[in-house]
C-alpha positions as CSV (number, residue, x, y, z in Angstrom):
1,X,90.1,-132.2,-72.3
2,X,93.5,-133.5,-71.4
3,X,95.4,-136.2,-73.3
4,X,95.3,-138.2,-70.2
5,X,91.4,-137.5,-69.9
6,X,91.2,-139.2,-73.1
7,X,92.9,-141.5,-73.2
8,X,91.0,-143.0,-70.2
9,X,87.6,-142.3,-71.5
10,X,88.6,-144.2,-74.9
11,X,89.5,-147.4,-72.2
12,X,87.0,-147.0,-70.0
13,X,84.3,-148.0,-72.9
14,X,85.8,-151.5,-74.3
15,X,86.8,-152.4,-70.4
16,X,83.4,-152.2,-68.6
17,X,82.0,-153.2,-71.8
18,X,84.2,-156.5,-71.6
19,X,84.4,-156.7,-67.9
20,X,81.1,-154.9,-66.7
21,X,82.4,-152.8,-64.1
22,X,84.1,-148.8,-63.8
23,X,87.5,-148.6,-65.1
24,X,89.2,-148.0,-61.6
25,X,92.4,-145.6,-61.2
26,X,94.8,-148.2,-60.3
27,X,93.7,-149.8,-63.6
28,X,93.7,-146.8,-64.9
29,X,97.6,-146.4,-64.3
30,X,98.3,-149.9,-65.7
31,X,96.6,-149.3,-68.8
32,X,98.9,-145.7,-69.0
33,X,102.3,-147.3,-68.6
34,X,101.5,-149.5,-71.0
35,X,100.3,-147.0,-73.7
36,X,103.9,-145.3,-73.3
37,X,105.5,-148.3,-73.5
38,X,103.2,-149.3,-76.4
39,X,104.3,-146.3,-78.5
40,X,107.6,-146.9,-77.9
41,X,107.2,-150.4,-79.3
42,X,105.5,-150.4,-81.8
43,X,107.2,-147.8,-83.3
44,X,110.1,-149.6,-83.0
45,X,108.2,-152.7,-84.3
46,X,107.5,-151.0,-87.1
47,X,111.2,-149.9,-87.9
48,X,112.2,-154.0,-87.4
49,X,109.3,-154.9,-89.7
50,X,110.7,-152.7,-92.1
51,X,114.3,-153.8,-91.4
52,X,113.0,-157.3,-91.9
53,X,111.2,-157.0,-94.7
54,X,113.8,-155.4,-96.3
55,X,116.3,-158.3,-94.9
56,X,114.1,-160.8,-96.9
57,X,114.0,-158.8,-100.2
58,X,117.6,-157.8,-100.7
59,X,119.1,-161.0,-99.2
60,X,116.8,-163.5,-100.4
61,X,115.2,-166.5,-99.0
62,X,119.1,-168.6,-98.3
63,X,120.5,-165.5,-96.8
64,X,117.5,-164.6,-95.0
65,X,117.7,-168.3,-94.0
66,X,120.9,-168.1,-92.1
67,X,119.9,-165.1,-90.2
68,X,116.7,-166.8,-89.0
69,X,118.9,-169.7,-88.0
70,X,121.3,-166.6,-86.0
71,X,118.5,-165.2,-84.6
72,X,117.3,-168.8,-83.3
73,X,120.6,-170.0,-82.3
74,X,120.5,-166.9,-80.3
75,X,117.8,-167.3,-78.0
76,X,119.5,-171.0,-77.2
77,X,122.7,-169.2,-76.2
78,X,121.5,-166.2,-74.4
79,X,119.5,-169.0,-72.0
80,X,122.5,-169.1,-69.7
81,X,123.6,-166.1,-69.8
82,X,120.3,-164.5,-69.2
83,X,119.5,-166.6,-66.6
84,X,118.4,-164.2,-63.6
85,X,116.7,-161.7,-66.0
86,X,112.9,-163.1,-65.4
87,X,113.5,-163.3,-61.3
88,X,114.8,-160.3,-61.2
89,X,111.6,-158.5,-62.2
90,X,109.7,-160.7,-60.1
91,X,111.0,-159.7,-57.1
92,X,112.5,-156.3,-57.6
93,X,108.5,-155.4,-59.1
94,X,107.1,-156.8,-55.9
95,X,109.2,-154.7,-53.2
96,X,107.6,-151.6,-52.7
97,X,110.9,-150.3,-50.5
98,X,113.3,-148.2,-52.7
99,X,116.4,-149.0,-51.2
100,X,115.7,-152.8,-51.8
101,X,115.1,-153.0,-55.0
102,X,118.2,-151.2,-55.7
103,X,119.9,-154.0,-53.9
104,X,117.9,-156.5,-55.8
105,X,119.1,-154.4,-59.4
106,X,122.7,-154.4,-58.2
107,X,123.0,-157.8,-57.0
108,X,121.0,-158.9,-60.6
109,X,123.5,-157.0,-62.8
110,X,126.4,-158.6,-60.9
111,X,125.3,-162.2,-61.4
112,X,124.1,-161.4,-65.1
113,X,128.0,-159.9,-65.5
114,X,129.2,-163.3,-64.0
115,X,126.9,-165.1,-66.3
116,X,127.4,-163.7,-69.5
117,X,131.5,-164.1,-69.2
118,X,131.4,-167.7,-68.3
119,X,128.5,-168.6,-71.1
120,X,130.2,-166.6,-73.9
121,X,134.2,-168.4,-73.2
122,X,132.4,-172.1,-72.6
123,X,130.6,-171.7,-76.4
124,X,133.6,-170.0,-78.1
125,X,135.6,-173.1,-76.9
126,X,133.2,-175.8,-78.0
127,X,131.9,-173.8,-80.9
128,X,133.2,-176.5,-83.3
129,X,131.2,-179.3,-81.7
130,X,128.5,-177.0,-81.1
131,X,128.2,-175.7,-85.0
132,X,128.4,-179.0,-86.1
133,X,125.7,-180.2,-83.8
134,X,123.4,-177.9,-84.7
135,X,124.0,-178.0,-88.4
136,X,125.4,-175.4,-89.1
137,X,128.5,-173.1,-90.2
138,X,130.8,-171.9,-87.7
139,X,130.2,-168.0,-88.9
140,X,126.7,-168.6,-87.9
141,X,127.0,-170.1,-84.7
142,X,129.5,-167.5,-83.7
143,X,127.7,-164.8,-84.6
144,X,125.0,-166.2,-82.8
145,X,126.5,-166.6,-79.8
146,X,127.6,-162.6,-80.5
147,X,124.0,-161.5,-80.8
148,X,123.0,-164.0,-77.7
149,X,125.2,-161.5,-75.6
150,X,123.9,-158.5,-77.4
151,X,120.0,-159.7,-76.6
152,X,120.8,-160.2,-72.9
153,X,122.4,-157.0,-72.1
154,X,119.8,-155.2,-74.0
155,X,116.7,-157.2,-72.2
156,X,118.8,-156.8,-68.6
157,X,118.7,-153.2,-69.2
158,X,114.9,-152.4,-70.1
159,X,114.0,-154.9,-67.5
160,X,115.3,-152.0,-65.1
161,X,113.0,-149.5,-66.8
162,X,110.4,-151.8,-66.3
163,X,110.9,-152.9,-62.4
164,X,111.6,-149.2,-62.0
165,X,108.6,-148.5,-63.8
166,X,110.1,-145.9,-66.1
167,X,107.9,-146.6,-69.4
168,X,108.9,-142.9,-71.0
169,X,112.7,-144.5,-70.9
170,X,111.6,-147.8,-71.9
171,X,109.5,-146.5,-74.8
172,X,112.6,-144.5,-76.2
173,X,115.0,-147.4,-75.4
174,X,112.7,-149.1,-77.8
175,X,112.4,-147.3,-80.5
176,X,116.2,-146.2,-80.1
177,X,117.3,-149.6,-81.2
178,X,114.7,-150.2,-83.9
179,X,116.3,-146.7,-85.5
180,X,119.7,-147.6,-84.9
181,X,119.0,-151.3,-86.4
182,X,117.6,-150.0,-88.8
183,X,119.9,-147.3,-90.4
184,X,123.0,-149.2,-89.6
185,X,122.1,-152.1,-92.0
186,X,120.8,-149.7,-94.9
187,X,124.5,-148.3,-94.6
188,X,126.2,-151.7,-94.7
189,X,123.8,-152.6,-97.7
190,X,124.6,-149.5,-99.5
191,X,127.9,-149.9,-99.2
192,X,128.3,-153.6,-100.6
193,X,127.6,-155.8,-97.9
194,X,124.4,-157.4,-99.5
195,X,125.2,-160.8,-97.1
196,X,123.3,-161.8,-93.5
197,X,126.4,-160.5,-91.6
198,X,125.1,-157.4,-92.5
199,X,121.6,-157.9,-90.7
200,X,123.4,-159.5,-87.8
201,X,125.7,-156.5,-86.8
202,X,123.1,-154.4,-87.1
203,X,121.2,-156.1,-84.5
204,X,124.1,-157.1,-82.3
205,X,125.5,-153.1,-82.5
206,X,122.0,-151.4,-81.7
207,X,121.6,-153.9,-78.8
208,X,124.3,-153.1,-77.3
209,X,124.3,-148.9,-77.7
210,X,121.0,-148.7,-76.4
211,X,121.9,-150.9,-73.3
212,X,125.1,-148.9,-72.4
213,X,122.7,-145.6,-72.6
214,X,120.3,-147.0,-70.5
215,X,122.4,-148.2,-67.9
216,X,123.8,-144.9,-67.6
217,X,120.7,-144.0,-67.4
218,X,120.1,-146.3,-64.1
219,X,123.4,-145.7,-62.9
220,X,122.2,-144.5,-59.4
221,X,120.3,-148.4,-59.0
222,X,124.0,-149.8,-59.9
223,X,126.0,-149.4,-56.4
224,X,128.0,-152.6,-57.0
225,X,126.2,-153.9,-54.4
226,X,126.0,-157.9,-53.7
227,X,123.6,-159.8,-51.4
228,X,124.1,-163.2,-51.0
229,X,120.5,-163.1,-49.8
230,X,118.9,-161.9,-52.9
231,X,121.6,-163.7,-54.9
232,X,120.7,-167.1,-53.6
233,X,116.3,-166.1,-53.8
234,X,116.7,-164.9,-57.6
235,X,118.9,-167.9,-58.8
236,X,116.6,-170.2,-56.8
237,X,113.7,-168.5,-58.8
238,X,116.3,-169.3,-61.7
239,X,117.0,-172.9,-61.1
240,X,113.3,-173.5,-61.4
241,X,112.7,-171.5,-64.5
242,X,115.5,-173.1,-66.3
243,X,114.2,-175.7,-68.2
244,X,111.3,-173.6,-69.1
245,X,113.7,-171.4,-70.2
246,X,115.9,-173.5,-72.6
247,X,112.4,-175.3,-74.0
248,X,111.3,-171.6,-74.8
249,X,115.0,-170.8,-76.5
250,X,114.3,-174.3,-78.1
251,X,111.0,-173.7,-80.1
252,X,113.7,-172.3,-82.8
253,X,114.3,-176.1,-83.4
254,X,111.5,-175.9,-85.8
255,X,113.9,-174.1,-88.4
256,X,116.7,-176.4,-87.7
257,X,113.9,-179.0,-88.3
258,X,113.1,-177.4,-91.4
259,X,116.4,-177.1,-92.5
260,X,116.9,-180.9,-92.0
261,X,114.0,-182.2,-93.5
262,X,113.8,-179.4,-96.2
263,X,115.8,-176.6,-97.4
264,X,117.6,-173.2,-96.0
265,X,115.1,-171.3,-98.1
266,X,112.1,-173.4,-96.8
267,X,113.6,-171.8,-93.7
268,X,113.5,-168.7,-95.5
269,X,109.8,-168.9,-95.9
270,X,108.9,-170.5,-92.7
271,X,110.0,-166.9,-91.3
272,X,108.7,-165.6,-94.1
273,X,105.1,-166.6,-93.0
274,X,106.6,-166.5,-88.8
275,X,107.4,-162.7,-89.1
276,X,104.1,-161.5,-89.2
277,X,102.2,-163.7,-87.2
278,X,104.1,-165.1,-84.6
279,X,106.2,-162.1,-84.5
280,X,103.6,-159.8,-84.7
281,X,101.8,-161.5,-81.8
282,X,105.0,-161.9,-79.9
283,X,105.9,-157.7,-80.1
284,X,101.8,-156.8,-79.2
285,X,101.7,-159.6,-76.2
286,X,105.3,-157.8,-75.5
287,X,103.8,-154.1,-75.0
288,X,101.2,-155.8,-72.6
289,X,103.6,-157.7,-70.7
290,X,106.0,-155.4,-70.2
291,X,103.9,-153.8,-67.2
292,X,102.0,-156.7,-66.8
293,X,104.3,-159.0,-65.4
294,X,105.5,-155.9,-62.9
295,X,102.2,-155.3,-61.8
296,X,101.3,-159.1,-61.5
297,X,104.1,-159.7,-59.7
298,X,103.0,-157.2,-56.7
299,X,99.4,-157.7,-57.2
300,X,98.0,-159.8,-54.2
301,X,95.2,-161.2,-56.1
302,X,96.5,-162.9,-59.0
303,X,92.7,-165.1,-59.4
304,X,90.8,-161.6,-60.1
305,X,93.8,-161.1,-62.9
306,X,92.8,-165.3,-64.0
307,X,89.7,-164.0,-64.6
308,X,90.3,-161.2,-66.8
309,X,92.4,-163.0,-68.9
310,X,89.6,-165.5,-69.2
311,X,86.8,-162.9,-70.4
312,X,89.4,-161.2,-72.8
313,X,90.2,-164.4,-74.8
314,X,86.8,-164.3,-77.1
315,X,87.8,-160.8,-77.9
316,X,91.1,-161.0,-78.9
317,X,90.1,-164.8,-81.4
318,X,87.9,-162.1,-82.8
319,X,90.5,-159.1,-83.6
320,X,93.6,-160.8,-84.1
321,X,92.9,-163.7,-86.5
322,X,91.8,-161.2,-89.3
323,X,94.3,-158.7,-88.2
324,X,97.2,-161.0,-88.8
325,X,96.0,-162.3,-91.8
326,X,96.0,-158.7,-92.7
327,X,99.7,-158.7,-91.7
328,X,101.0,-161.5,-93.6
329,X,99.0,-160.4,-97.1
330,X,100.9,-156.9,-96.6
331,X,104.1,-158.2,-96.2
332,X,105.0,-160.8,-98.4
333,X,103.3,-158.0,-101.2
334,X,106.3,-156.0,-99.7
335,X,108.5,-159.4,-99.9
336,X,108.4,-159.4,-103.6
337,X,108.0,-162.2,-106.3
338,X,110.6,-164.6,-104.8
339,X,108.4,-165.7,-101.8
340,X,105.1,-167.8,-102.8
341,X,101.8,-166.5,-100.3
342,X,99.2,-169.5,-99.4
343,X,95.9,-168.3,-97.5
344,X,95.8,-171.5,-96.1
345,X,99.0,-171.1,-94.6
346,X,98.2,-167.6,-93.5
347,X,95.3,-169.0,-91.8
348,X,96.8,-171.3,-89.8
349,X,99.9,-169.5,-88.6
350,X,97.3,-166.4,-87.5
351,X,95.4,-169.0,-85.6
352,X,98.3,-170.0,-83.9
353,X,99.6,-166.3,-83.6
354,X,96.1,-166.3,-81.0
355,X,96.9,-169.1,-79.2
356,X,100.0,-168.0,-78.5
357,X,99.4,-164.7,-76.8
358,X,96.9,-166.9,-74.2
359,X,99.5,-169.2,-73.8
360,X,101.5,-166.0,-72.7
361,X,99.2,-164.7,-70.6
362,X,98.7,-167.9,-68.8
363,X,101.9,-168.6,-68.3
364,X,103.2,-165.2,-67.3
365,X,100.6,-165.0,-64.7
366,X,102.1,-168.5,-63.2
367,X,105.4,-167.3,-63.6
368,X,104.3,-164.0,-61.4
369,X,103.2,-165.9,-58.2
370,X,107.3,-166.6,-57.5
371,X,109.0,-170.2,-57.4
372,X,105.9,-172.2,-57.3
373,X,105.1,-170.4,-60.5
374,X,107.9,-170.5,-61.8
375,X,107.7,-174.3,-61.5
376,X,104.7,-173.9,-63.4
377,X,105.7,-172.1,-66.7
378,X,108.5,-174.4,-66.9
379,X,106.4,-177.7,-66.8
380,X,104.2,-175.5,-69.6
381,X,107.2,-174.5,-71.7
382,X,108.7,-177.9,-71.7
383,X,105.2,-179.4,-72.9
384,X,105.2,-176.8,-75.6
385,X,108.4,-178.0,-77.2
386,X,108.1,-181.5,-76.8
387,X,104.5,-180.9,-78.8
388,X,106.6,-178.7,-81.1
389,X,109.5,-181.6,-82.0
390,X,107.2,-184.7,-81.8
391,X,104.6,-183.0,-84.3
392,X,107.1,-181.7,-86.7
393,X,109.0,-184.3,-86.9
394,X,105.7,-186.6,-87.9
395,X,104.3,-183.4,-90.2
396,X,107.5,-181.4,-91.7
397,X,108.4,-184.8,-94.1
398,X,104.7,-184.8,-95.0
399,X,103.7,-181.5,-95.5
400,X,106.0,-179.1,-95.1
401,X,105.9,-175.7,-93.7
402,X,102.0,-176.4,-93.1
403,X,102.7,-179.1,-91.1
404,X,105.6,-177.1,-89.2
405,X,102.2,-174.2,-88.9
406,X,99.7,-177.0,-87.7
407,X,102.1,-177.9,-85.2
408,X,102.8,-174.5,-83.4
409,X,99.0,-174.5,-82.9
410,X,99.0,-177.6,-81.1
411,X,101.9,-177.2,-79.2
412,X,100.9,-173.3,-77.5
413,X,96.9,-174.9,-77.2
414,X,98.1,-178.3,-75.0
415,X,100.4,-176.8,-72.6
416,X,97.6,-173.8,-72.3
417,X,94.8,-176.7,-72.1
418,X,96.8,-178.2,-69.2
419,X,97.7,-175.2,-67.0
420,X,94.1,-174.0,-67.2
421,X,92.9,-177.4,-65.8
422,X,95.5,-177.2,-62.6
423,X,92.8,-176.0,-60.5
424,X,94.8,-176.6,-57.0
425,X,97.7,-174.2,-58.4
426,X,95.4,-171.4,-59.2
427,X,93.2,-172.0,-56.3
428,X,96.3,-171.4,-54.1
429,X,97.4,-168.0,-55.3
C-alpha cells in the first residue's frame, strides 16, 4: 500500500462517518494539499512554540511584554501595506487560465510594492505621535512597524504557493522560517542579547529570507506586468475588506488594554495563556485554510461547503477544548515558576480558542464568494472588535485577564451568531 493509499483510507473513515457519504477524489485532493501544507506547519509551529516558549522564559514576563505589544502593533501596521494580499487569492484561486493568474500575481506584487513603500515612510514620519498614541516606546513602535513589513512580504509570498497551489513549497517555506527564527535568536541570546530586540530580529530576518527565496522561486509568475483591470477588481475587493481588515489587526488592543488598565507583565501573561490557545487555534485553522480559501474561492457551490462546516462544529467543541487545555498545562510547565497557571483561566481561553476557528470558517467562507463577501467578513470583523473593546473595557478593571478571556469568547461567538442568521447572504451564493 502506497503512502497516498493511506493516507486516504485514514480520511475516508472520520469523513463519511461525520458527513455520511464516499470520500470523493476532488475531496480527496483537498484533504492532500492540506496534509503537505500541514506538515510544513506544524513543524514550523512547533519550532515558534519552542522559540516562544523560550522567549517567555529567558526574557521574562516585561520583556516578553513588549514583544507581544511588537508583535500586535504589527498586525495594525502591516493592514495597509498588506492591503491586496486576501483579493489576490480570491481571484487568482478562482481563474483556472494560466496566463491570467500570472497577470493577476504580477499586477498583486506591484501594488503590494507600491503599498508597502508609502505605508512604511507615512509611520516612520509620524512615529512619534503614533508611539505615543498607542502607549508605547518609540523602539517598539519602530520595530514594529519593521516586522509589519517583514509579515507582509512573507504572507505575499506563500500566498503565491498557495494560489499556485504549490503546498510542497509552501510546506518548506514554513518550516524554513520557523528554523531560521529559531536558531537566529538562540545565537543572539547566547551571545548577550538577553532583551526583546533579540526575539524581534529574529522574526523580522527569517521573514524576510524565506520571502526573497520564494519569490525566486515564483519568478516566472513575476513578468512586471500591470493591469489596470485586475488592479482596479483586487483593490475594489480591498476597499471592501478594509475595515474588516484593521478590526482584525485591532483585536491586539486587548494587550494595550491590558497594559492600561494593568501591567506590561499582565501583558506578559495574557500571552502567556494567548499562545497556546488562541495561537494554537490560529496555526491549526491556518493549515486548513491555507487550501481552503483557494478552493472556496473556485468552488461553485459555496452552500454544500456551509453545510460541512455546520456538521464539523460538534466535532471539533469535542477535540479541541481538551486538546488545548492540554496545550496550555504543557507550556506554562515549560514557562517556569515566574508565570502563575489558573484552570479556570485555561478553560475559558480554550473555549474561546473553539469559537474562534468557527468564527474562521464562517467568515472565510463569506470572504470567498468575492466583494459581496468581502462586505460580509468586514461587517463580522468589525462586530468582533467592538465586542472585544466594549467588554474589556467593562471586565479588564474588574477581573483581570479573566475578564480580557470571557470577553474573546463573546466577541468571536456574536459576530459568528449574526453571520449564521443572514440567511439571504448565504441563500444567494
Amino acid at each position: 500500500m502506497s503512502l497516498k493509499d493511506f493516507a486516504y483510507r485514514l480520511l475516508s473513515t472520520p469523513y463519511e462517518l461525520i458527513f455520511k457519504e464516499r470520500l470523493g477524489h476532488q475531496t480527496a485532493e483537498l484533504f492532500l494539499s492540506t496534509s503537505y501544507a500541514g506538515i510544513g506547519t506544524l513543524f514550523g509551529a512547533a519550532l515558534t512554540f519552542i522559540f516562544l516558549i523560550l522567549g517567555a522564559r529567558i526574557l521574562g514576563p516585561q520583556e516578553f511584554g513588549d514583544l507581544s505589544l511588537v508583535m500586535s502593533i504589527s498586525l495594525i501596521a502591516a493592514i495597509s501595506m498588506g492591503l491586496n494580499l486576501v483579493a489576490t487569492v480570491n481571484y487568482a484561486s478562482g481563474t483556472h487560465n494560466d496566463s491570467v493568474r500570472t497577470t493577476i500575481i504580477s499586477t498583486s506584487s506591484i501594488e503590494a510594492l507600491l503599498l508597502i513603500t508609502a505605508s512604511t515612510a507615512v509611520f516612520a514620519l509620524l512615529s512619534p505621535q503614533l508611539s505615543y498614541l498607542l502607549g508605547v516606546s518609540a523602539a517598539v513602535f519602530l520595530f514594529a512597524v519593521a516586522y509589519g513589513v517583514a509579515v507582509t512580504c512573507y504572507t505575499l509570498a506563500l500566498n503565491f504557493l498557495r494560489v499556485l497551489f504549490s503546498m510542497k513549497a509552501y510546506a518548506l517555506s514554513a518550516a524554513a522560517q520557523s528554523v531560521v527564527c529559531l536558531a537566529l535568536f538562540l545565537a543572539l541570546v547566547t551571545n548577550g542579547m538577553k532583551s526583546w530586540q533579540s526575539a524581534a530580529y529574529a522574526l523580522s530576518v527569517s521573514n524576510l529570507a524565506v520571502s526573497l527565496i520564494v519569490i525566486y522561486y515564483v519568478r516566472a509568475h513575476l513578468t512586471r506586468q500591470f493591469d489596470w483591470y485586475w488592479a482596479r477588481k483586487i483593490m475594489r475587493y480591498s476597499v471592501f475588506a478594509v475595515p474588516g481588515l484593521i478590526a482584525v489587526a485591532f483585536m491586539g488592543l486587548d494587550r494595550i488594554l491590558i497594559n492600561i488598565f494593568m501591567t506590561t507583565a499582565a501583558v506578559g501573561l495574557y500571552n502567556a495563556y494567548f499562545l497556546p490557545s488562541i495561537t494554537i487555534a490560529l496555526t491549526l485553522w491556518g493549515i486548513v485554510n491555507t487550501t481552503f480559501f483557494p478552493y472556496a474561492s473556485r468552488s461553485k457551490d459555496k452552500l454544500a461547503l456551509l453545510l460541512k462546516i455546520n456538521k464539523v462544529i460538534p466535532y471539533l467543541a469535542i477535540v479541541l477544548v481538551p486538546l488545548i487545555v492540554c496545550a496550555e498545562v504543557i507550556a506554562f510547565v515549560l514557562y517556569g515558576h515566574q508565570y502563575a497557571f489558573s484552570l479556570q483561566l485555561s478553560f475559558f481561553f480554550a473555549l474561546a480558542a473553539t469559537v474562534y476557528v468557527v468564527f474562521l470558517s464562517y467568515t472565510w467562507l463569506a470572504a470567498s464568494v468575492g466583494a459581496s463577501g468581502a462586505k460580509m467578513s468586514t461587517v463580522c470583523n468589525v462586530l468582533a472588535l467592538l465586542v472585544l473593546i466594549g467588554l474589556d473595557v467593562v471586565l479588564i478593571p474588574r477581573i483581570g485577564i479573566l475578564g480580557a478571556a470571557i470577553t474573546l469568547i463573546f466577541s468571536y461567538l456574536v459576530p459568528t451568531v449574526f453571520l449564521y442568521s443572514r440567511k439571504q447572504f448565504w441563500a444567494r451564493i
